[in-house]
Backbone as JSON Lines, residues from 0, in Angstrom:
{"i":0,"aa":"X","n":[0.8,-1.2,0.0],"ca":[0.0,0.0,0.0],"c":[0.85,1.27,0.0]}
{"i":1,"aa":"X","n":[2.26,1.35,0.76],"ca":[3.13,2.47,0.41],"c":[3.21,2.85,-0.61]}
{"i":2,"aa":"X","n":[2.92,1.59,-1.62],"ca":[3.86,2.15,-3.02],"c":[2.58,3.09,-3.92]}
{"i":3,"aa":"X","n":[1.37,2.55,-3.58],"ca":[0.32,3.22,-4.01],"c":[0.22,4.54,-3.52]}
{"i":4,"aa":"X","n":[-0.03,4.8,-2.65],"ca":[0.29,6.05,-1.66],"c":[1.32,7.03,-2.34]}
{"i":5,"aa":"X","n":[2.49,6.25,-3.08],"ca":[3.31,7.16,-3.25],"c":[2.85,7.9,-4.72]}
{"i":6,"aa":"X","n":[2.79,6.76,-5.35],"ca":[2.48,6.96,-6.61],"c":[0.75,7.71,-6.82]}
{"i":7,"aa":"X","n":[0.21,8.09,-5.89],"ca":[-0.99,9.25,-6.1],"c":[-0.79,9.91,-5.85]}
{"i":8,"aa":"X","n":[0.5,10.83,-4.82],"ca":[1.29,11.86,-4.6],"c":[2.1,12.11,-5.4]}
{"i":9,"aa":"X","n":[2.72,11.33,-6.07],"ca":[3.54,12.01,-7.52],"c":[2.69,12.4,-8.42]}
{"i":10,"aa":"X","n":[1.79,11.74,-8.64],"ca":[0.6,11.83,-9.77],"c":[0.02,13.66,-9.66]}
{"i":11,"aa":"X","n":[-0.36,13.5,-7.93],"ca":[-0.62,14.9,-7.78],"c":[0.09,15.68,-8.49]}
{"i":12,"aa":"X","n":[1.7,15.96,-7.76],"ca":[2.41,16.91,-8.18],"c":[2.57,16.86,-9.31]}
{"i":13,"aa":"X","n":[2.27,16.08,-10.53],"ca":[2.59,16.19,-11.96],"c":[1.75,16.82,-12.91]}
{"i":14,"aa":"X","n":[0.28,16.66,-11.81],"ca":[-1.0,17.34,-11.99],"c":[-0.55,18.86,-11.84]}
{"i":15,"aa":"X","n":[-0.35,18.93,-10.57],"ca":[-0.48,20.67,-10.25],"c":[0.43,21.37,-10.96]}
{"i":16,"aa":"X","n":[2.15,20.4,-11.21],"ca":[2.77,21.33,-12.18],"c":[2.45,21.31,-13.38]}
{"i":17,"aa":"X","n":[1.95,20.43,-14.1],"ca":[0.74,21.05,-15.42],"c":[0.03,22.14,-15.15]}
{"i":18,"aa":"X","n":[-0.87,22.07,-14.71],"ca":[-1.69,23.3,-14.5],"c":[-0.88,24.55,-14.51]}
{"i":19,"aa":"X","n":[0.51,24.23,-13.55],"ca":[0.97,25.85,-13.55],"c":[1.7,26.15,-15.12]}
{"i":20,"aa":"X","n":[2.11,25.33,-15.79],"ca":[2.61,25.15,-17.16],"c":[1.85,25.86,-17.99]}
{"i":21,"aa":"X","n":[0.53,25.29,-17.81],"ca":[-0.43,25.73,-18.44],"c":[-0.8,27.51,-18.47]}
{"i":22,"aa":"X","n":[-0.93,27.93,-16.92],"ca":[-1.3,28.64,-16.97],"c":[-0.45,29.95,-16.85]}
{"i":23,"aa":"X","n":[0.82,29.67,-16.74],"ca":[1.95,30.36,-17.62],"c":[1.86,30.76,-18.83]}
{"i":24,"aa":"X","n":[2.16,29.93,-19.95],"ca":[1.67,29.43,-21.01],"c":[0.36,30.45,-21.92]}
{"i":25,"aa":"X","n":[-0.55,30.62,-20.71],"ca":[-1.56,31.43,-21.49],"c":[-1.5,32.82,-21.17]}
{"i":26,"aa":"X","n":[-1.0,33.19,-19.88],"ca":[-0.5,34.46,-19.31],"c":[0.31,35.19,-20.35]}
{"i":27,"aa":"X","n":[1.46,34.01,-20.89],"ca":[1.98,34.99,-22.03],"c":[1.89,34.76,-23.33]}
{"i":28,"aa":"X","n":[0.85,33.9,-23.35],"ca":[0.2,34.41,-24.73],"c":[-0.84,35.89,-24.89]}
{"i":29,"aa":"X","n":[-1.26,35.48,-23.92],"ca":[-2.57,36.71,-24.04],"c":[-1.55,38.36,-23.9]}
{"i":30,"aa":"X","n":[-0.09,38.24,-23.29],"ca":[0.45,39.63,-23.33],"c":[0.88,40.13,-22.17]}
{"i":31,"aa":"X","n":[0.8,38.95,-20.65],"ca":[1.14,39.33,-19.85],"c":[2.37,39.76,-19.25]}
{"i":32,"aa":"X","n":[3.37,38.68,-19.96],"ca":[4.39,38.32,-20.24],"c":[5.42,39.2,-20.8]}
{"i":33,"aa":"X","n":[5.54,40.42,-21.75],"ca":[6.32,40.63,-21.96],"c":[7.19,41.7,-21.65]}
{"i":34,"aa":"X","n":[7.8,42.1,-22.12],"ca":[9.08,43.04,-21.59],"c":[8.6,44.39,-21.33]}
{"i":35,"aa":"X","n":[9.07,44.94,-20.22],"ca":[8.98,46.24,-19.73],"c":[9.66,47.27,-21.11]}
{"i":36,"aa":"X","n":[8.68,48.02,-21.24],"ca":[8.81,49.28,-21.97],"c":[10.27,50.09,-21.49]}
{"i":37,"aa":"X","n":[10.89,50.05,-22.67],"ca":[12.63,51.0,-22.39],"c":[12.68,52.16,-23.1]}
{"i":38,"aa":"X","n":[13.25,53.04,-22.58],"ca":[13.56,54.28,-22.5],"c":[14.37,54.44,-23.95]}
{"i":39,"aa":"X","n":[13.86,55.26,-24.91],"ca":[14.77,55.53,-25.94],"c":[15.25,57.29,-25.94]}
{"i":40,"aa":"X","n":[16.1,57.63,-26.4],"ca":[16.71,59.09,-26.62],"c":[16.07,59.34,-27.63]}
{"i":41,"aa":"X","n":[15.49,60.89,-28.3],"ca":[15.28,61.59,-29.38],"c":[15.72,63.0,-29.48]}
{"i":42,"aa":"X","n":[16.61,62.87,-30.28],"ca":[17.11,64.25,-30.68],"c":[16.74,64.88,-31.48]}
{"i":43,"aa":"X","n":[16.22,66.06,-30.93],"ca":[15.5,67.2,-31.78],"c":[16.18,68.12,-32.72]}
{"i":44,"aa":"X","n":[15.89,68.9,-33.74],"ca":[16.98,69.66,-34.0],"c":[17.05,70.95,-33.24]}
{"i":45,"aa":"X","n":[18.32,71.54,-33.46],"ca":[18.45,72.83,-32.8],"c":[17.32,73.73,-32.61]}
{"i":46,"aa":"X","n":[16.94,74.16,-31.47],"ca":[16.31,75.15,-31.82],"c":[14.27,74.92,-31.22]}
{"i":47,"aa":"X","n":[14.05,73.54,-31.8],"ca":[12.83,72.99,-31.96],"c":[12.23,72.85,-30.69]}
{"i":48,"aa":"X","n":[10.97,72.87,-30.69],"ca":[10.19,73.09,-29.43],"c":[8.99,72.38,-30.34]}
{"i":49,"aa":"X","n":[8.65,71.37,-29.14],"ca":[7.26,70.22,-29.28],"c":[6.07,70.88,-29.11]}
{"i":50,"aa":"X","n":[5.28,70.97,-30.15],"ca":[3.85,72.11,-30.34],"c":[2.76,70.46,-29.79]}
{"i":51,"aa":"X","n":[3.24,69.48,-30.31],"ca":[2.04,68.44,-30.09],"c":[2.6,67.15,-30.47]}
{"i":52,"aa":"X","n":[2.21,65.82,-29.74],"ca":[2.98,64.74,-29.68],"c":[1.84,63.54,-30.21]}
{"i":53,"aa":"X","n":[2.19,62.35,-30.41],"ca":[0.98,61.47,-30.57],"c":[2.23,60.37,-30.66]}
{"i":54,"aa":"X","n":[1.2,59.26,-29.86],"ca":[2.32,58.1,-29.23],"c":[1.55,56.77,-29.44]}
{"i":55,"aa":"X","n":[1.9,55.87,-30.73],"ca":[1.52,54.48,-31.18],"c":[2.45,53.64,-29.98]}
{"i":56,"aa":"X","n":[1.94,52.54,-30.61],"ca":[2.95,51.17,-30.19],"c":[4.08,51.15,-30.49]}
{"i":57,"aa":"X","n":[4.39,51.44,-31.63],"ca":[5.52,51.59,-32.06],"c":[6.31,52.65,-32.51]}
{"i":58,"aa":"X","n":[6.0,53.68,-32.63],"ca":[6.29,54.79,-33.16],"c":[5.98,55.77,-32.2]}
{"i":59,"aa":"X","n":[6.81,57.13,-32.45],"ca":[6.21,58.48,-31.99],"c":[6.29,59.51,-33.24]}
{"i":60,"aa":"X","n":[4.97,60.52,-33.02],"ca":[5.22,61.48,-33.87],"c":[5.47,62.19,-32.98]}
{"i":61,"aa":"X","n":[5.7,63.9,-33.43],"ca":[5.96,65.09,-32.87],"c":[5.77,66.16,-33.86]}
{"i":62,"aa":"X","n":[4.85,67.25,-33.35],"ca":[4.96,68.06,-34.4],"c":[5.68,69.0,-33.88]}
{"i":63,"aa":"X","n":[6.81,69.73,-34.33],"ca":[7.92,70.68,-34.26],"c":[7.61,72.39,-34.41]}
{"i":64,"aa":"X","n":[8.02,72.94,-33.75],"ca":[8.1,74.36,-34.31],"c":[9.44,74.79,-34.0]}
{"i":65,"aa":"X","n":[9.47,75.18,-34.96],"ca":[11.29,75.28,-35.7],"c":[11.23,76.99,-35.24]}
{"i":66,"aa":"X","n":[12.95,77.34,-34.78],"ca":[12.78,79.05,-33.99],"c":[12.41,79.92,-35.3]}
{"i":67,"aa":"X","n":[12.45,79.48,-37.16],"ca":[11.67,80.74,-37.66],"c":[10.57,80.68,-37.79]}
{"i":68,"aa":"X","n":[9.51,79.62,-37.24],"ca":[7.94,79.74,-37.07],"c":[7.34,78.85,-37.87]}
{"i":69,"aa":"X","n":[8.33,77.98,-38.78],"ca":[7.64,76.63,-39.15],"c":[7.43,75.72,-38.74]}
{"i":70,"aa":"X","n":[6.97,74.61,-39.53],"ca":[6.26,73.73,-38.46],"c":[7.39,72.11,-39.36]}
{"i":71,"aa":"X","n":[7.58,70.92,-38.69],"ca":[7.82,70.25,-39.37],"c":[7.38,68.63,-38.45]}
{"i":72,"aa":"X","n":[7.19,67.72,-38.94],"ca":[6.52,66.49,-38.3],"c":[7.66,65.48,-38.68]}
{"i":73,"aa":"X","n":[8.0,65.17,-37.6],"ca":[8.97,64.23,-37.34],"c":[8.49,63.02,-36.27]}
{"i":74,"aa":"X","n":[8.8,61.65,-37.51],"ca":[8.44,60.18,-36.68],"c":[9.29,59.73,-36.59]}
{"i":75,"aa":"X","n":[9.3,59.08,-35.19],"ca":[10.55,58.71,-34.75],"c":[9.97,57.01,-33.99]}
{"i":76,"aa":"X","n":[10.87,55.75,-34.36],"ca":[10.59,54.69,-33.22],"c":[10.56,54.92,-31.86]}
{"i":77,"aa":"X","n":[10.35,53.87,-31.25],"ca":[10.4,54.0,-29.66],"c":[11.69,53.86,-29.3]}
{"i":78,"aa":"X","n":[12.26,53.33,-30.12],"ca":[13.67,53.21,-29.78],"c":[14.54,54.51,-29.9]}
{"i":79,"aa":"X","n":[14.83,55.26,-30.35],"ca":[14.63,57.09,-30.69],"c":[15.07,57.08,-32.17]}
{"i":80,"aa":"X","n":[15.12,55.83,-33.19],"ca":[15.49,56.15,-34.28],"c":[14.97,56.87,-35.33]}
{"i":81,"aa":"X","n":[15.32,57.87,-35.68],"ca":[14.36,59.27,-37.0],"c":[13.9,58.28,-37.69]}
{"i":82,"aa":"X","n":[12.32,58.13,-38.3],"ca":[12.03,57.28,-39.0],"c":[11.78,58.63,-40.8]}
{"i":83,"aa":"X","n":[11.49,59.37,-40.62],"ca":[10.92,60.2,-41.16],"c":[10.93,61.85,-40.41]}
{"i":84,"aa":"X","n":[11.41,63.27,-41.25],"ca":[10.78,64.57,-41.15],"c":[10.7,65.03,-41.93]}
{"i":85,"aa":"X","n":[9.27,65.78,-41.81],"ca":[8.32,66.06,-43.07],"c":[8.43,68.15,-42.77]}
{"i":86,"aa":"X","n":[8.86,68.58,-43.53],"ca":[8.09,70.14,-43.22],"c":[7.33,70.29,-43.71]}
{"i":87,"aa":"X","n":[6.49,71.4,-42.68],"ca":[5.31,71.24,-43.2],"c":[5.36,73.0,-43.89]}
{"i":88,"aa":"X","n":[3.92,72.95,-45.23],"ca":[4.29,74.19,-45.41],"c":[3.09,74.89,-46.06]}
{"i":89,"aa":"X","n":[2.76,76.22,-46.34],"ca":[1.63,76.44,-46.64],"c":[1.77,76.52,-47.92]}
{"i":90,"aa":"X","n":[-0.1,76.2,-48.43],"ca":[-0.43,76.3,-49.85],"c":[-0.61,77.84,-50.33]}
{"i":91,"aa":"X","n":[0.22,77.99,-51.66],"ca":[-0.02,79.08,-52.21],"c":[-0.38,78.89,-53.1]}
């Protein structure tokens, strides 16, 4: 009868660490799981001052006002790499 005894107590624990397998498993599927958000640098150009910002998943914009009063839109990753700057300019 020991040996039975033993062997429904292993059984347990093979049970419960499934379950936690499992429910690991779905924790980071669904997104629980992943990496803390890191800090990237963005360098502006001389001068530039942030009129208005807008912040994706992956990306940042910024719209710029440059010191002679234009405007220019610059996207940048999260990581701070320039993806794109656009000036902006009026229609004549």
């Amino acid at each position: 009868m020991a040996w039975l005894k033993a062997l429904v107590i292993g059984m347990g624990v093979l049970i419960v660490a499934g379950i936690g397998v499992v429910a690991v498993t779905l924790v980071n599927r669904m997104g629980g799981g992943s990496a803390p958000a890191s800090a990237g640098r963005i360098e502006l150009p001389r001068g530039a001052r942030i009129a208005e910002t807008h912040v994706d998943g992956k990306s940042v914009v910024l719209r710029l006002t440059m010191p002679d009063g234009t405007s220019r839109i610059a996207v940048y990753e999260t990581s701070g790499k320039l993806v794109s700057m656009i000036d902006v300019m009026e229609r004549k």
